[in-house]
C-alpha positions in Angstrom: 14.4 10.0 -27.9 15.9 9.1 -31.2 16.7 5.8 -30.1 12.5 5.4 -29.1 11.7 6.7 -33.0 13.7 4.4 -34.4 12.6 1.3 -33.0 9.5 2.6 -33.5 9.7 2.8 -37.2 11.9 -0.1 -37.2 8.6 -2.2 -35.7 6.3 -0.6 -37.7 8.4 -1.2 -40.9 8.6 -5.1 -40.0 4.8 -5.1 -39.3 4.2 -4.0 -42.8 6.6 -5.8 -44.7 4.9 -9.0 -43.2 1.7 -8.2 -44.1 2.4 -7.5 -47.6 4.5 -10.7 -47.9 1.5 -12.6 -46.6 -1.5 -10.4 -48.8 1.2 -11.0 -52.0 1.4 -15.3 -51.0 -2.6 -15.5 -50.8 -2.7 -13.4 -54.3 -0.6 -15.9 -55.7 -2.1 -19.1 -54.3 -6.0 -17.5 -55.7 -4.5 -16.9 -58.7 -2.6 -20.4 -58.7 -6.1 -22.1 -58.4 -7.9 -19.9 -61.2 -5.5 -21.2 -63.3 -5.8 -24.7 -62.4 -9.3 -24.3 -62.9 -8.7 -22.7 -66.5 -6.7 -25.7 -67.3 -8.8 -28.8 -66.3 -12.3 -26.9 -66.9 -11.6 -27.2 -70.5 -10.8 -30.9 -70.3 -14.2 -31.8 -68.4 -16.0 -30.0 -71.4 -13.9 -31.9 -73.7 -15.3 -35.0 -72.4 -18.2 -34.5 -71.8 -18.9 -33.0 -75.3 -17.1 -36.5 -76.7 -19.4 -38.6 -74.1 -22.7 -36.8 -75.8 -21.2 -37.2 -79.2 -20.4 -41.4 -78.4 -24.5 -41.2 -77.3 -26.1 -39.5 -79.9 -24.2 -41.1 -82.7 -25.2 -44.6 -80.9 -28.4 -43.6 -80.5 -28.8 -42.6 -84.1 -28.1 -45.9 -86.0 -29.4 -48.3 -82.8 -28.8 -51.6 -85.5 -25.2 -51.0 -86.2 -23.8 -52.5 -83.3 -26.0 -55.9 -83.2 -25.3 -56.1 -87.1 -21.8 -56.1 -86.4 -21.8 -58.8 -83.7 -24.2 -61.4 -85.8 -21.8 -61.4 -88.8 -19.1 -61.8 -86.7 -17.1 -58.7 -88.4 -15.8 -56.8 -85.9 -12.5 -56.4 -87.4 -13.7 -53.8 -90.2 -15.3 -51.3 -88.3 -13.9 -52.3 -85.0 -13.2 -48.9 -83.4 -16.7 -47.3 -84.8 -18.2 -47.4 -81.5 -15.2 -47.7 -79.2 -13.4 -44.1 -78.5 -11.9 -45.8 -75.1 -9.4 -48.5 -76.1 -8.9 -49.6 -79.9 -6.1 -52.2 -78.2 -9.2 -54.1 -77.3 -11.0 -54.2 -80.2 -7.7 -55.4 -81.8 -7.3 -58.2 -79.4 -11.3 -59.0 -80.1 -10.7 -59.1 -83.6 -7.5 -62.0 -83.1 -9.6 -63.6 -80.9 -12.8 -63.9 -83.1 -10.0 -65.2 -85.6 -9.0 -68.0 -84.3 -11.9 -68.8 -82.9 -13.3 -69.3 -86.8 -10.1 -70.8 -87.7 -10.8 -73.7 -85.2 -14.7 -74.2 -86.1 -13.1 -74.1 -89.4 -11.1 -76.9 -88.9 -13.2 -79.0 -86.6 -16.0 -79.1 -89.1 -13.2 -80.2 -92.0 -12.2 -83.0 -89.6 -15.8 -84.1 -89.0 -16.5 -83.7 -92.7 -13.3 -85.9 -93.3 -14.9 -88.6 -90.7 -12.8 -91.8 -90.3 -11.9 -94.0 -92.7 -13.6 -97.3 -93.5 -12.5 -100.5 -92.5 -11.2 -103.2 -94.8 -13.9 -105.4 -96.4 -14.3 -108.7 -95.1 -16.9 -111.7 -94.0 -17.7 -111.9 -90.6 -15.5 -113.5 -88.4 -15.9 -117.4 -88.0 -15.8 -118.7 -84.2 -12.5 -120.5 -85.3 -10.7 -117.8 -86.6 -11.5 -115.4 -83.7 -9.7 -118.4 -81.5 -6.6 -118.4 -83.4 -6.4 -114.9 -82.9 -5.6 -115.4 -79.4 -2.9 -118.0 -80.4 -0.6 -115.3 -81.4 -0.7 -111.6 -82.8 0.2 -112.8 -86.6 -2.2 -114.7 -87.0 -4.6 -111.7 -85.3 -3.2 -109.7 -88.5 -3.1 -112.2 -91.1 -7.2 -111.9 -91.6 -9.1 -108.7 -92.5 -11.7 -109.2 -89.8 -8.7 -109.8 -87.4 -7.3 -106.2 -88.4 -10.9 -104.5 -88.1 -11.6 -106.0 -85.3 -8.1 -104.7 -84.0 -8.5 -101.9 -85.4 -11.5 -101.1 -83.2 -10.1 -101.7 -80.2 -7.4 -99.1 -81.2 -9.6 -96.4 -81.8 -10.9 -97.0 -78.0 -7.3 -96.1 -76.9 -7.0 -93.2 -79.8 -4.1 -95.5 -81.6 -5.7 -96.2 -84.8 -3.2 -93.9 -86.3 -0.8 -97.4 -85.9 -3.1 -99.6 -87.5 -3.8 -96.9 -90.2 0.0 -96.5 -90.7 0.9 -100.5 -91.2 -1.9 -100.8 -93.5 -0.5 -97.9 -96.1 2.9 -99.2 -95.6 1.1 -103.0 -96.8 -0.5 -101.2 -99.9 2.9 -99.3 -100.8 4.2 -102.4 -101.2 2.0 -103.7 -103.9 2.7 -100.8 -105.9 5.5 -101.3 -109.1 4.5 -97.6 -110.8 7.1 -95.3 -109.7 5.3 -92.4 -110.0 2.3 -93.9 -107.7 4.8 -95.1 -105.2 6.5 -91.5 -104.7 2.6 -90.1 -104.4 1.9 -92.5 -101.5 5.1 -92.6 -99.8 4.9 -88.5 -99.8 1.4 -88.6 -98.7 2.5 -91.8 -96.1 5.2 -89.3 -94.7 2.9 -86.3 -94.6 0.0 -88.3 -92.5 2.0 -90.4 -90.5 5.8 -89.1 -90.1 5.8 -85.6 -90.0 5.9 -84.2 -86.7 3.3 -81.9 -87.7 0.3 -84.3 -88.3 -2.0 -85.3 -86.0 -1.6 -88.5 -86.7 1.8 -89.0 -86.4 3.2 -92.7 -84.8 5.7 -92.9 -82.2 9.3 -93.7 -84.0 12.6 -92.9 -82.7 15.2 -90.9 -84.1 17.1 -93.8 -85.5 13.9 -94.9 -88.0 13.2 -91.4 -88.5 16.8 -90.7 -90.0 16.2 -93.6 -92.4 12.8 -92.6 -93.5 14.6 -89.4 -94.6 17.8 -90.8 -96.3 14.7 -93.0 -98.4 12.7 -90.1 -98.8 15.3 -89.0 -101.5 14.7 -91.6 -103.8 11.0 -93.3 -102.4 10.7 -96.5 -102.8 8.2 -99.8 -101.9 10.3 -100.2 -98.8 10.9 -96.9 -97.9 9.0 -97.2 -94.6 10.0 -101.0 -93.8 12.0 -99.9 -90.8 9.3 -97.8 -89.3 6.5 -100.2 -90.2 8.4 -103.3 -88.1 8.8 -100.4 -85.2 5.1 -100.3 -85.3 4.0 -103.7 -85.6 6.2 -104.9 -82.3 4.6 -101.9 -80.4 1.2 -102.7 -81.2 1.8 -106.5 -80.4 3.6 -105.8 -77.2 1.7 -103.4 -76.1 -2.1 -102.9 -77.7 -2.4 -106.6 -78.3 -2.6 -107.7 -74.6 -5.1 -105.3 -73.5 -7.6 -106.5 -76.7 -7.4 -109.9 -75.8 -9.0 -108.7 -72.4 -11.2 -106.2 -73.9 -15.1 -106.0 -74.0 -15.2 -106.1 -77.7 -12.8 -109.6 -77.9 -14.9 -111.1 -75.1 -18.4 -110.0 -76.7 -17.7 -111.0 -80.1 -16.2 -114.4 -78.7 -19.3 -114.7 -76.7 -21.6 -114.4 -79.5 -20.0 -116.7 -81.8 -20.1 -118.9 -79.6 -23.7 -119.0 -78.7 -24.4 -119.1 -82.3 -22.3 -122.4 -82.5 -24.4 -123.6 -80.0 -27.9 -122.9 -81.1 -26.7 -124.6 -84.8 
């Protein structure tokens, strides 16, 4: 009989102890979610009071904004209406930058426009003949060299023409403060690597321009001048001797000697 009580309370003791474990783990998980929904509940609000602060603030100056953009200032008061990311606006103000910088530069360039060609009388049917005979004699006239010239600036190598023709004038020049202002402004225009219109020159030419450079003088840039001339007769000459403007302004002269 004792042996029947005790398994009896034994049971019953087991049956309880369960139940309590099980009421104490859904206690625990109802009051794990209250809590979660104590924590996030305020964070919603938070936003949401933010979000209705971002609207009626836009809504109360609607021309701030628009201003902003048509100045193109977004840099000042980038972040005024941006509480998401102020990375971006950083990265829109750079951008906006350079963006000026290069209309800046473009309209200089266009401002700057391209230099005029050497004075000379028009070309007479004999001479523009000879200039197919050989390339010296093509650069021995100024009409020759304009003509030339032309044709380079087809082929975006003016900068060669440009180049042997400041090197001619340098020269001339006996003055030697003159000649250290042009050679410096000859380096700066044609040598340095930085300039847009820098020739082609090897490394050879380029470490005697910079041994001259030291003391400039007339013939500073002889070396790089003959580099120049053989390229442009080797290569550029050719292909202007079978260009459109050769042909057409042969063509013309030539009627013109006919009609007279």
């Amino acid at each position: 009989m004792w042996r029947q009580f005790f398994l009896y309370f034994r049971t019953h003791s087991y049956h309880t102890d369960n139940c309590q474990a099980k009421e104490t783990l859904q206690n625990e998980d109802e009051e794990d979610i209250r809590e979660a929904q104590w924590i996030f509940q305020p964070m919603g609000s938070e936003r949401m009071e933010m979000r209705k602060r971002q609207m009626s603030t836009t809504q109360e100056t609607p021309g701030a904004a628009p201003a902003q953009h048509s100045t193109g200032n977004r840099g000042s008061n980038a972040c005024c209406f941006c509480w998401c990311c102020c990375c971006s606006c950083s990265c829109l103000t750079v951008r906006n930058q350079d963006e000026e910088r290069a209309r800046r530069t473009s309209h200089e360039l266009q401002a700057e426009g391209i230099p005029n060609c050497e004075e000379s009388p028009a070309p007479t049917l004999e001479e523009v003949n000879a200039w197919a005979q050989s390339f010296d004699k093509l650069m021995l006239t100024p009409a020759g060299r304009n003509a030339f010239r032309e044709f380079l600036r087809t082929e975006f190598s003016e900068e060669n023409m440009l180049f042997w023709m400041a090197c001619e004038e340098l020269k001339q020049e006996s003055n030697k403060s003159v000649i250290e202002e042009k050679a410096r402004l000859i380096y700066e225009d044609y040598i340095s690597i930085l300039s847009p219109k820098e020739v082609s020159l090897d490394s050879r030419v380029r470490e005697v321009i910079n041994r001259n450079m030291l003391e400039p003088s007339q013939h500073t840039f002889d070396d790089a001048q003959l580099q120049i001339y053989t390229l442009m007769h080797r290569d550029s000459y050719p292909r202007f001797m079978n260009s459109a403007i050769y042909k057409d302004l042969l063509r013309s002269l030539s009627e013109k000697s006919i009609e007279a």
